[in-house]
Structures are given as C-alpha cells and as structure tokens.
C-alpha positions as CSV (number, residue, x, y, z in Angstrom):
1,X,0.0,0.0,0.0
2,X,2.9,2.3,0.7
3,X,4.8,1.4,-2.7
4,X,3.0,3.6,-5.0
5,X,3.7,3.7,-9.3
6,X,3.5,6.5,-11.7
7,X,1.3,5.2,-14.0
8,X,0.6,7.8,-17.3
9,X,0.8,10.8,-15.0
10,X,-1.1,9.7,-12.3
11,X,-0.5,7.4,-8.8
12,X,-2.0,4.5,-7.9
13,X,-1.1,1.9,-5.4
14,X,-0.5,-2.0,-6.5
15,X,-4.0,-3.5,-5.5
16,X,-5.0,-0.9,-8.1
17,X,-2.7,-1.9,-10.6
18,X,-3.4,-5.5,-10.0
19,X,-6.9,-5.0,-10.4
20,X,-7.3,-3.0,-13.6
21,X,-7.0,-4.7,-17.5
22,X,-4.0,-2.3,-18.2
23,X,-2.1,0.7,-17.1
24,X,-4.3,2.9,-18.9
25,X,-7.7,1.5,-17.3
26,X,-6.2,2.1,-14.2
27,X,-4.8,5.9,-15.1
28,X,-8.2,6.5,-16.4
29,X,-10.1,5.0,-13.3
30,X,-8.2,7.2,-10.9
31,X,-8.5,10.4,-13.4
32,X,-12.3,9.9,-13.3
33,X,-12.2,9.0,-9.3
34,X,-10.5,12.1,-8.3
35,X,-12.5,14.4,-10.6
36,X,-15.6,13.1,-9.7
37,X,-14.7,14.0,-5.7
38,X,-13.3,17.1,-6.8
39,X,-13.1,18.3,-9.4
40,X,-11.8,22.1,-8.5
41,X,-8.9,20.1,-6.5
42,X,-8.2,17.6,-9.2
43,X,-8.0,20.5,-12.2
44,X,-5.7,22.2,-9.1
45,X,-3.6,18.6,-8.9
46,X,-3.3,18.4,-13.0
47,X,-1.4,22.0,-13.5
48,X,0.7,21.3,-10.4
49,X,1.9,18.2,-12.6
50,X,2.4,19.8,-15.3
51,X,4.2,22.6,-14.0
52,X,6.4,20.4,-12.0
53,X,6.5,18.6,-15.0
54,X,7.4,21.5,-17.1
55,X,10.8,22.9,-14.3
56,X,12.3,19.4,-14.5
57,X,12.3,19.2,-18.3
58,X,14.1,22.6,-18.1
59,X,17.2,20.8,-16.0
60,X,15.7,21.6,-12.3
61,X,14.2,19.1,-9.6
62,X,10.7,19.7,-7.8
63,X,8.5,18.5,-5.2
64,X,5.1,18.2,-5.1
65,X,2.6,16.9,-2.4
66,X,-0.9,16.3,-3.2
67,X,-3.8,14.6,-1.7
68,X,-5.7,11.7,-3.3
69,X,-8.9,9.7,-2.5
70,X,-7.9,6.4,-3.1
71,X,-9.9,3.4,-4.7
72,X,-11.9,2.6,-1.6
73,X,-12.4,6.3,-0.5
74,X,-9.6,7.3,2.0
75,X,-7.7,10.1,1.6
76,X,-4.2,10.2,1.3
77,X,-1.2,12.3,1.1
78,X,2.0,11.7,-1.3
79,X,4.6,13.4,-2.6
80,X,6.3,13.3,-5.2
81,X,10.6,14.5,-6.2
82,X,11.3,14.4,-9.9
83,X,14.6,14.8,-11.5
84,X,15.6,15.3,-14.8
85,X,17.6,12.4,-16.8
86,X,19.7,14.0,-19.3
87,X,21.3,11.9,-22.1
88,X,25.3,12.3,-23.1
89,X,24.5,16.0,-24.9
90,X,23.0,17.1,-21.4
91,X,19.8,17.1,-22.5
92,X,16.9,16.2,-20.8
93,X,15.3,12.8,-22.4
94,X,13.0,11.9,-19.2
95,X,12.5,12.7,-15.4
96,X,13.2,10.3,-12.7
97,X,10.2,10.6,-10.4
98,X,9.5,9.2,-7.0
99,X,6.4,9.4,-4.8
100,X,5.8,8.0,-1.1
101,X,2.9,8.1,1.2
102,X,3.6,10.8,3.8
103,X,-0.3,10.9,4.8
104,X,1.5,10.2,8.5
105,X,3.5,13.2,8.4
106,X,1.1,15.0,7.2
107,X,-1.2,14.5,9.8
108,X,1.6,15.7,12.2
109,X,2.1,18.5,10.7
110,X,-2.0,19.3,11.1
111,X,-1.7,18.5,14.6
112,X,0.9,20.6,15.5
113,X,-0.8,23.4,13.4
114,X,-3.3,22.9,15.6
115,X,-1.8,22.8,18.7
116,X,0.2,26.3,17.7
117,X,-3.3,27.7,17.0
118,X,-4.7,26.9,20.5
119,X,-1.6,27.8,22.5
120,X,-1.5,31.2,20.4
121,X,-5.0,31.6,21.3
122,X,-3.9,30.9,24.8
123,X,-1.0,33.4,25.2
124,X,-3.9,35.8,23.7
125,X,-6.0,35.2,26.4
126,X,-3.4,35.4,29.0
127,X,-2.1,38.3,27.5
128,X,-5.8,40.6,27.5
129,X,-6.2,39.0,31.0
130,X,-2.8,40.6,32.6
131,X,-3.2,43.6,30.2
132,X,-6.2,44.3,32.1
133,X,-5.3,43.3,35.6
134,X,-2.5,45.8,34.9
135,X,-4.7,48.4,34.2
136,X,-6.9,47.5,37.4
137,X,-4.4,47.7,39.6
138,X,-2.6,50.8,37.7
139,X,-6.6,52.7,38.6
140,X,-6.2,51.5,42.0
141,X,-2.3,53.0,42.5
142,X,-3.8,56.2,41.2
143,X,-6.6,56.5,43.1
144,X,-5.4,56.0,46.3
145,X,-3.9,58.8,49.1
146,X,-1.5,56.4,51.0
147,X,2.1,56.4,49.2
148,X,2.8,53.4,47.6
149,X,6.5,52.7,46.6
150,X,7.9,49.4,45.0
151,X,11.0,48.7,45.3
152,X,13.2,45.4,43.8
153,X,15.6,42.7,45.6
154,X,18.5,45.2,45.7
155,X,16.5,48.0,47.1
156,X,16.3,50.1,44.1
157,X,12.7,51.7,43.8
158,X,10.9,50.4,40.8
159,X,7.9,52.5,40.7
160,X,6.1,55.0,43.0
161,X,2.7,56.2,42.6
162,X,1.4,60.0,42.2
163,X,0.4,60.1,46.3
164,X,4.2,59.1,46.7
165,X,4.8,62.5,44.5
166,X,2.3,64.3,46.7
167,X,3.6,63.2,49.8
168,X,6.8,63.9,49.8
169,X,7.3,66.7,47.1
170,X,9.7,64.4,44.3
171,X,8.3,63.6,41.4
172,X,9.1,59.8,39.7
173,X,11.7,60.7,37.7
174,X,13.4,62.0,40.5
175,X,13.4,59.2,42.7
176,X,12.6,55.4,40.7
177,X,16.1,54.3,40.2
C-alpha cells in the first residue's frame, strides 16, 4: 500500500494496478475518481503536474505533495521528487520521479498546526487577562492617598505612585532608580 507507481501521469497503489486490465484503465479510473470527488482540487492537482513537469524538463528538480482519494475512499497524502535524466548532450530525455505516502507526516504536521493555533490563542488570552489586571491595579495606585512605593531585591525603587509624589514633594523621575 505504501509502494506507490507512476502510472501515465497519475499514482496509484499496487492493489490498483493488480486489479485493472492495463495501465491505462487504471490511469483513467483514478483520473475519473479524483475528478468526480473534486473536481476544482483535481484541475488544481493536473497543472501542479504539469508545471512540475514543465521545471524538471528545463534541468531543475521539484517536489510536489498532493492529496488523493484512493480506490476505496480514503484520503491520502504523497509526494512526489522528480529529476531530470539527461542523455550524453545534457539534455533532458525523461524525469526520474519518485512518490511515497507521507499521509503520517502530514497528519503531524496538522496536529501541530493545531496545537500552535490553541496555544496562540492561549497566550492571547493570557495576555488581554494581565493587560487588564494591569490596568486595574494601575486605577487603584492612582486613586489611592497612602504612598505606595515598589522597590526590587536590591533595594532600588521600581515604581512609585502619584500620592508618593504628593507626599513627599519628588516627582518619579526624580526618585525610581
């Protein structure tokens, strides 16, 4: 199931292969299978191909990854690398192409997607949350007449509030430091 063939353009697994007449029944079967599921996605698939195609008949190599429906429904993900063959001029007579199942990859890549979605989401959350206890306790250090003063583990004074500028006639700039 994992060995898969390039068969006219198109990828099909052995069980496939084995159960069509001839390569061309079983290019034709897929062709029809994927277009009939999707047709928007397979027309997307098709110029992928052949533009992938096109760069490795003009000397360079390419990647593609693509997802199928296979015979029996499931989806799957493969990818293809294609390299160009060159004969003794250097010129470029056929492409060497390979494709594996990376459906298993593919699915942890989604899941981490999804995982940096919800811890971004997270950290969002977090974020609005101390943004505004910040900004409740920033009201509170205004409004009130008693002098508050921070001050770190080294004894330098952090932040005062405006009673603390009141109260003793400096102003912050003056004394945080």
């Amino acid at each position: 199931d994992h060995l898969q063939h390039r068969v006219a353009g198109h990828h099909v697994g052995e069980q496939a292969q084995r159960q069509a007449d001839g390569p061309h029944e079983v290019a034709e079967h897929l062709d029809r299978d994927q277009e009939r599921h999707d047709p928007a996605r397979h027309a997307v698939r098709r110029e992928q191909f052949q533009e992938l195609n096109r760069r490795v008949f003009a000397g360079e190599s390419g990647t593609l990854a693509f997802e199928i429906i296979g015979l029996k429904g499931t989806r799957r993900w493969l990818e293809t690398h294609a390299v160009p063959l060159s004969d003794s001029e250097g010129r470029v007579k056929f492409l060497l192409g390979l494709t594996r199942d990376v459906t298993e990859r593919k699915r942890a890549e989604e899941a981490l997607q999804r995982l940096n979605e919800s811890l971004e989401q997270q950290v969002a959350e977090r974020t609005l949350e101390l943004r505004e206890r910040e900004e409740r306790l920033e009201t509170i250090l205004n409004a009130t007449c008693d002098a508050i003063i921070t001050i770190d583990y080294q004894g330098i004074i952090q932040t005062i509030n405006p009673a603390t500028e009141r109260l003793f006639g400096y102003t912050a700039a003056e004394i945080v430091g």
